[in-house]
MOPAC internal coordinates of N, CA, C and O (Angstrom, degrees):
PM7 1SCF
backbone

  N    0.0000 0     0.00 0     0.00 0    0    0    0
  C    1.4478 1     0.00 0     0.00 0    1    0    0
  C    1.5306 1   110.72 1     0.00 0    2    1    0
  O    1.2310 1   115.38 1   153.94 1    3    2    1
  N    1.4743 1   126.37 1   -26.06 1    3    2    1
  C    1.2948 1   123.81 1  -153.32 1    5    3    2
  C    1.9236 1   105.67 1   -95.57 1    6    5    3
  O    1.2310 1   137.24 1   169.75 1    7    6    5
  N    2.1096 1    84.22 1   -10.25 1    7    6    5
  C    1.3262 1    91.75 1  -160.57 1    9    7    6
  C    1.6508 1    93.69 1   -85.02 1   10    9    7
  O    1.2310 1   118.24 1   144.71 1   11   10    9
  N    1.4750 1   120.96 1   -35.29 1   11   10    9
  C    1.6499 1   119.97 1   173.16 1   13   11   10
  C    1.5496 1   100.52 1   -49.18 1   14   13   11
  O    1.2310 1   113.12 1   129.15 1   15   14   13
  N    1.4506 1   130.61 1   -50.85 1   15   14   13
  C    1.6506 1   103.80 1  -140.02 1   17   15   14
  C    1.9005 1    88.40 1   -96.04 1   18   17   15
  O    1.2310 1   106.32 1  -156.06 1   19   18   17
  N    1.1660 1   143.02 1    23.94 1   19   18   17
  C    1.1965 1   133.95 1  -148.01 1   21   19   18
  C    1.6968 1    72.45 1  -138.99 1   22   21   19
  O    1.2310 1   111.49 1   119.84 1   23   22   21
  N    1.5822 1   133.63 1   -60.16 1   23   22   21
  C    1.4315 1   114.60 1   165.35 1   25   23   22
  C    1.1530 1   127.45 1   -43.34 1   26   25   23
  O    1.2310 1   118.73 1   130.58 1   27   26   25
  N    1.4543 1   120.02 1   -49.42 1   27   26   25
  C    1.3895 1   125.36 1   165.45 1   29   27   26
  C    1.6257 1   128.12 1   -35.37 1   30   29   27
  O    1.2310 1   134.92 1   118.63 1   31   30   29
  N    1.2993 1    88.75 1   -61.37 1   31   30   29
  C    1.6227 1    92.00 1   171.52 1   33   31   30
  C    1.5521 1   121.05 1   -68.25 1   34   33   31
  O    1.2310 1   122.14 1   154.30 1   35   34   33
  N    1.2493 1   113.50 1   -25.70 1   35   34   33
  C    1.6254 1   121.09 1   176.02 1   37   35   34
  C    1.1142 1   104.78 1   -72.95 1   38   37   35
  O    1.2310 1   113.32 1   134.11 1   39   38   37
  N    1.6806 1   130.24 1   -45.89 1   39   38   37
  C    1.6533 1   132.55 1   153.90 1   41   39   38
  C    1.6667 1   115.49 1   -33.43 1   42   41   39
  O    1.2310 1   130.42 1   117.84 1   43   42   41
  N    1.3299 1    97.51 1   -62.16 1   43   42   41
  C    1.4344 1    84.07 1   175.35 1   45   43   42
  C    1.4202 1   147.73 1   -78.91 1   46   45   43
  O    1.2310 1   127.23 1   179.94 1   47   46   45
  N    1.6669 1   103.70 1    -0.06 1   47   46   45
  C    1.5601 1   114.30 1  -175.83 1   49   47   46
  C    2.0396 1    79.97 1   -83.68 1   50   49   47
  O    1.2310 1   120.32 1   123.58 1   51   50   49
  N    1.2976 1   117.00 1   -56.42 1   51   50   49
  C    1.1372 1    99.61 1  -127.62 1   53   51   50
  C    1.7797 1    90.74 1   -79.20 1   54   53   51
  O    1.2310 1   116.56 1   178.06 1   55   54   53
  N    1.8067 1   124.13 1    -1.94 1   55   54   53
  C    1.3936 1   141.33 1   178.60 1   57   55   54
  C    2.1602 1    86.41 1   -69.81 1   58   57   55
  O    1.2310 1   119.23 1   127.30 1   59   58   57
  N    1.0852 1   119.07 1   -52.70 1   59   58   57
  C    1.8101 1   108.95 1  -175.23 1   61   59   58
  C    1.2650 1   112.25 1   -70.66 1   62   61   59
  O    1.2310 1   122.47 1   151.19 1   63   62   61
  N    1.6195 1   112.88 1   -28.81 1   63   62   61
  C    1.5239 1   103.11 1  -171.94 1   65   63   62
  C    1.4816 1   117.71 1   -79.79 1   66   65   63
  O    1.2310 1   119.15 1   167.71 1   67   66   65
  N    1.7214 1   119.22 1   -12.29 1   67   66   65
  C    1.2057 1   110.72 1   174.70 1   69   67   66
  C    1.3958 1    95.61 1  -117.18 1   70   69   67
  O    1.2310 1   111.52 1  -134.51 1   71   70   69
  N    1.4004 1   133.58 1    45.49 1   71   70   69
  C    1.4238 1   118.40 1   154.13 1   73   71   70
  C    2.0585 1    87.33 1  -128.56 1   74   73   71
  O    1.2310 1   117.20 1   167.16 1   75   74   73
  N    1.1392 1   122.94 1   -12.84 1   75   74   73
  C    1.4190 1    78.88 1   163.48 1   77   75   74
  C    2.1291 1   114.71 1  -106.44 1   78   77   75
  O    1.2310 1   124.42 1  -178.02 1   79   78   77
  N    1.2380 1   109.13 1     1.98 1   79   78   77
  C    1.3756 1   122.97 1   157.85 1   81   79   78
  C    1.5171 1   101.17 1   -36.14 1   82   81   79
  O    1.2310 1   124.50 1   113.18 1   83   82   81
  N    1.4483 1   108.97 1   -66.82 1   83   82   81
  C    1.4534 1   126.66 1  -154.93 1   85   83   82
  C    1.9040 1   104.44 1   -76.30 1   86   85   83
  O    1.2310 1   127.51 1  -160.41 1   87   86   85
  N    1.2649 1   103.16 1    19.59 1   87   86   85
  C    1.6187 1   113.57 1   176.04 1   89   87   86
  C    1.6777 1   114.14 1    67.73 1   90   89   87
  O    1.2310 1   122.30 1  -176.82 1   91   90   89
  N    1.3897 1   113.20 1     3.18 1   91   90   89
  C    1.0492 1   123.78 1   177.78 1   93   91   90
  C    1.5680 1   121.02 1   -28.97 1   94   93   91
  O    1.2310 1   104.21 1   -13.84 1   95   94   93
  N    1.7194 1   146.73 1   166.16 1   95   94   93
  C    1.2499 1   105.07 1  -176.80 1   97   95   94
  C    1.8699 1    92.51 1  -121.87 1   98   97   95
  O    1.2310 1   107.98 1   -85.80 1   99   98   97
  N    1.0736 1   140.05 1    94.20 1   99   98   97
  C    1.4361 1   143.31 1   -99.00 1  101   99   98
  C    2.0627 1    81.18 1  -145.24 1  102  101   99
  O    1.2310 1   129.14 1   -71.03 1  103  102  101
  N    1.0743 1    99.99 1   108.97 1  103  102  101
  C    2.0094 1   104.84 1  -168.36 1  105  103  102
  C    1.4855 1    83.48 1  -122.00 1  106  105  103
  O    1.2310 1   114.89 1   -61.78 1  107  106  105
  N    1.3955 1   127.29 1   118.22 1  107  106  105
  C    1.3951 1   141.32 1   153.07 1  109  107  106
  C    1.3128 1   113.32 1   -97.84 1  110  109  107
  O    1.2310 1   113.29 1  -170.82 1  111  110  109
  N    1.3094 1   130.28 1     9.18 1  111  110  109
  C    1.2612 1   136.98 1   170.44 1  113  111  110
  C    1.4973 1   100.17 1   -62.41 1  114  113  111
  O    1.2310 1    96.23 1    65.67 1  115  114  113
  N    1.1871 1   159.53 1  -114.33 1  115  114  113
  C    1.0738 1   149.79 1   165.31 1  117  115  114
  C    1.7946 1    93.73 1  -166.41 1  118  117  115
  O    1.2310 1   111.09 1    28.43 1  119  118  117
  N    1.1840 1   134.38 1  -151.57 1  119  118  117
  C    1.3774 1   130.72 1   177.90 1  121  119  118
  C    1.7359 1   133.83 1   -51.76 1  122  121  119
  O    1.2310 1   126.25 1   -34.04 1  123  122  121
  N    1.1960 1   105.59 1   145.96 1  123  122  121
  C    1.6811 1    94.65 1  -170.21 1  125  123  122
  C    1.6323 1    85.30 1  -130.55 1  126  125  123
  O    1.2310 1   128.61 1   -37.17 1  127  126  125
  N    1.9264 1   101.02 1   142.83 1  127  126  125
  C    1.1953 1   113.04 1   149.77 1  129  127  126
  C    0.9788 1   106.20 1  -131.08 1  130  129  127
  O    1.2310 1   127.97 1   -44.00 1  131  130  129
  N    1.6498 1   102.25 1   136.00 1  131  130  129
  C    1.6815 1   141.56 1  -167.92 1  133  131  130
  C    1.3431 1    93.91 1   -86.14 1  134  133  131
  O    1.2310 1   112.36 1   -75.85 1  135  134  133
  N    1.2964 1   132.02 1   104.15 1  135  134  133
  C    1.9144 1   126.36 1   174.54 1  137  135  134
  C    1.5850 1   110.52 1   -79.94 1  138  137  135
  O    1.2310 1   129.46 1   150.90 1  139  138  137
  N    1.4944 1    99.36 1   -29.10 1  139  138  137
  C    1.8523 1    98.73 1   164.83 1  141  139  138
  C    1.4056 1   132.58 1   -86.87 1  142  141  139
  O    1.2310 1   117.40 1  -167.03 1  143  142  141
  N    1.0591 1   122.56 1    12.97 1  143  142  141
  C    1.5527 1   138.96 1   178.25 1  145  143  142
  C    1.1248 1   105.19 1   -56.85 1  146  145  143
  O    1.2310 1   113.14 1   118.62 1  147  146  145
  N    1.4019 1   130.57 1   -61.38 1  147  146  145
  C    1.7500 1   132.99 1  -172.31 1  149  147  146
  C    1.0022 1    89.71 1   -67.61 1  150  149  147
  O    1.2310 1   104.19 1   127.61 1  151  150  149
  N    1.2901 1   146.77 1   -52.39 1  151  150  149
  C    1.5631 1   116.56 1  -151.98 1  153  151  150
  C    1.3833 1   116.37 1   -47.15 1  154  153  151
  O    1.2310 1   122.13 1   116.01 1  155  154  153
  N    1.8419 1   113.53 1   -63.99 1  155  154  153
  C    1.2329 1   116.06 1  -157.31 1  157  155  154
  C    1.9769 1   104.33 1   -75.81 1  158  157  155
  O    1.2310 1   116.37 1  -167.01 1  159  158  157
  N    1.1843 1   124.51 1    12.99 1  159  158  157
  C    1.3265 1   117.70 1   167.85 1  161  159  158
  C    1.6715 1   108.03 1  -103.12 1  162  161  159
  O    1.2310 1   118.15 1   156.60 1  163  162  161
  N    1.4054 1   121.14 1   -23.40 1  163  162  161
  C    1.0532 1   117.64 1  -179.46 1  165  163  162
  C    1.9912 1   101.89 1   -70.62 1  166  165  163
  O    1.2310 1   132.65 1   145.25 1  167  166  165
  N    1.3071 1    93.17 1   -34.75 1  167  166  165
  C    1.8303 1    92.60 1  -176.51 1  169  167  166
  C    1.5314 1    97.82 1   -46.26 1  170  169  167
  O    1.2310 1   123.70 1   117.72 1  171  170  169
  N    1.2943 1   110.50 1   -62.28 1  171  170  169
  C    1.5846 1   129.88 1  -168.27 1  173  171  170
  C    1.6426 1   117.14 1   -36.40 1  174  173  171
  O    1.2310 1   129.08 1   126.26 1  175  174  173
  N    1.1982 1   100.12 1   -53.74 1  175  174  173
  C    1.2539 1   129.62 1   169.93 1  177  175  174
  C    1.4579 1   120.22 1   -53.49 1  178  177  175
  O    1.2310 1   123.94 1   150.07 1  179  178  177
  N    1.4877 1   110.05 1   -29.93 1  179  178  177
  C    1.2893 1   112.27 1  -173.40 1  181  179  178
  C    1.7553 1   103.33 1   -82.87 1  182  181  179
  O    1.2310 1   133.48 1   122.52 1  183  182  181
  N    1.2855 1    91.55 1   -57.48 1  183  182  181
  C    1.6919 1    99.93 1   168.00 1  185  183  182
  C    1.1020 1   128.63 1   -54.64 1  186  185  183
  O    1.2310 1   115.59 1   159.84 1  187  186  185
  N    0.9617 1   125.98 1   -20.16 1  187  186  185
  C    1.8246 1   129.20 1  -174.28 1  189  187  186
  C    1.8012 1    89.22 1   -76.91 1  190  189  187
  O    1.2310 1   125.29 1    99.26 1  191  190  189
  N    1.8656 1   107.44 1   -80.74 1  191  190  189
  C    1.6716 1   100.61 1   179.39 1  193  191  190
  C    1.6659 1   111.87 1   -44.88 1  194  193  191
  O    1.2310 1   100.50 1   162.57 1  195  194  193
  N    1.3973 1   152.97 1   -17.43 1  195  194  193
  C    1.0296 1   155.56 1   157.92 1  197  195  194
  C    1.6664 1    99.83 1   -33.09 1  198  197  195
  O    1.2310 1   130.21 1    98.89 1  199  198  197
  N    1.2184 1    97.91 1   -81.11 1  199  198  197
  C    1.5893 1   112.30 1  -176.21 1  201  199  198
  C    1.5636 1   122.81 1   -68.76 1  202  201  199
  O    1.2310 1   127.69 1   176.26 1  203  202  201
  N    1.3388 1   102.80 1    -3.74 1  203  202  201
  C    1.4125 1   115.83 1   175.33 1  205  203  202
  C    1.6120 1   112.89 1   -83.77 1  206  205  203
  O    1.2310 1   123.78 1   139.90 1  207  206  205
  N    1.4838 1   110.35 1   -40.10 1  207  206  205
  C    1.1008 1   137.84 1  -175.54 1  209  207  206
  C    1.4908 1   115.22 1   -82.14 1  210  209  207
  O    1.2310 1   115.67 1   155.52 1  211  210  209
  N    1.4789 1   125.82 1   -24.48 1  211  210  209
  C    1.1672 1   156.91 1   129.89 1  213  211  210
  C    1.5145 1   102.71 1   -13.15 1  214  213  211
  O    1.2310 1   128.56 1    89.46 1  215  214  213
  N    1.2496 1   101.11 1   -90.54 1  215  214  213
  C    1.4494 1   124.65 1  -162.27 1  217  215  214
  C    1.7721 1   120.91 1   -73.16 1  218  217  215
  O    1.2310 1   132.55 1   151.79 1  219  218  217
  N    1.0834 1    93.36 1   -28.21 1  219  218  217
  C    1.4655 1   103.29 1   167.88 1  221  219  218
  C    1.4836 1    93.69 1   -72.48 1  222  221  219
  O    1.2310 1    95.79 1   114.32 1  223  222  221
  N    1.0018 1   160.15 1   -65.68 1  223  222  221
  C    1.4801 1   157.84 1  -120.71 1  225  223  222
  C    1.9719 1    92.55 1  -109.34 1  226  225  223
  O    1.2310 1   122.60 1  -171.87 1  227  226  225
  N    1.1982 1   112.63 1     8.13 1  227  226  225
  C    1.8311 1   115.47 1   177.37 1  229  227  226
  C    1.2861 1    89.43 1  -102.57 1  230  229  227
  O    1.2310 1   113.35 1   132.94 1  231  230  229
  N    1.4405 1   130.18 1   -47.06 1  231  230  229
  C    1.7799 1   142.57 1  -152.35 1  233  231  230
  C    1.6068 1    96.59 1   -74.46 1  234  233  231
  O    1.2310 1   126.05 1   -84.21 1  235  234  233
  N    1.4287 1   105.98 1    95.79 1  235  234  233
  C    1.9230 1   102.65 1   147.41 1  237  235  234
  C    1.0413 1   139.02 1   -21.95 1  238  237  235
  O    1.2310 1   115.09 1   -63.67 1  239  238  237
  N    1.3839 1   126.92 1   116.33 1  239  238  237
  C    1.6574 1   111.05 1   163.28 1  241  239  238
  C    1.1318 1   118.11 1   -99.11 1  242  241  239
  O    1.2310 1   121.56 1   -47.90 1  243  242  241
  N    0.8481 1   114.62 1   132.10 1  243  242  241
  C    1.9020 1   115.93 1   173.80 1  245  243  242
  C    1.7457 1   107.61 1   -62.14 1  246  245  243
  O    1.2310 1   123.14 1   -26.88 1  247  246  245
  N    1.2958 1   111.58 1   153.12 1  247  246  245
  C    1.2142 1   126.00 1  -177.13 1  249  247  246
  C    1.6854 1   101.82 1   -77.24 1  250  249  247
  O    1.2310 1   121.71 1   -34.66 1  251  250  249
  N    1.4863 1   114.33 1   145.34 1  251  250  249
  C    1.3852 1   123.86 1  -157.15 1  253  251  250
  C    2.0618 1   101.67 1   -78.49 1  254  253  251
  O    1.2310 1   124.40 1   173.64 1  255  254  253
  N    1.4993 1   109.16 1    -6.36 1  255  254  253
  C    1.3383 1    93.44 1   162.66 1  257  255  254
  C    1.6999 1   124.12 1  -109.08 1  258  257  255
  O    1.2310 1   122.62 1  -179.07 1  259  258  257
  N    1.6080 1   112.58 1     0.93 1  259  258  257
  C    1.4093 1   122.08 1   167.52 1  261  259  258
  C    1.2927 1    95.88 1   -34.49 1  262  261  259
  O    1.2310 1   116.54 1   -27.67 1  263  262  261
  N    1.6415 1   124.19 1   152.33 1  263  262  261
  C    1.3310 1   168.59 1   123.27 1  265  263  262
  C    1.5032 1   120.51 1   -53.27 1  266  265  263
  O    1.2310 1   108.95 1   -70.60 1  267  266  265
  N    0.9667 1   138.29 1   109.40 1  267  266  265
  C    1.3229 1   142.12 1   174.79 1  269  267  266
  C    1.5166 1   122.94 1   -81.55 1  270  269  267
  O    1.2310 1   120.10 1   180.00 1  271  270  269

């Protein structure tokens, strides 16, 4: 039994030492909340329907008795 968790752990030192070797970007901090994240998608968001709203209002409608 002592011989599994003593591989394990030797698996895993030497599993971190070549993933952050390899520049990996390796956060043991445990969870992050970003409090500025919404902002810059709500900007995005604003502009996209901007130009959506834009463009719909360039597009013709045909009159409701046109023939196709």
């Amino acid at each position: 039994m002592w011989k599994i968790v003593l591989g394990f752990i030797v698996f895993a030192a030497i599993a971190l030492f070549v993933l952050m070797k390899s520049g990996g970007n390796i956060d043991l901090t445990g969870e992050k909340h970003d409090v500025t994240g919404g902002h810059a998608d709500s900007a995005a968001s604003d502009a996209a329907s901007a130009a959506m709203a834009a463009a719909s209002a360039a597009v013709p409608v045909p009159a409701s008795g046109a023939s196709q």
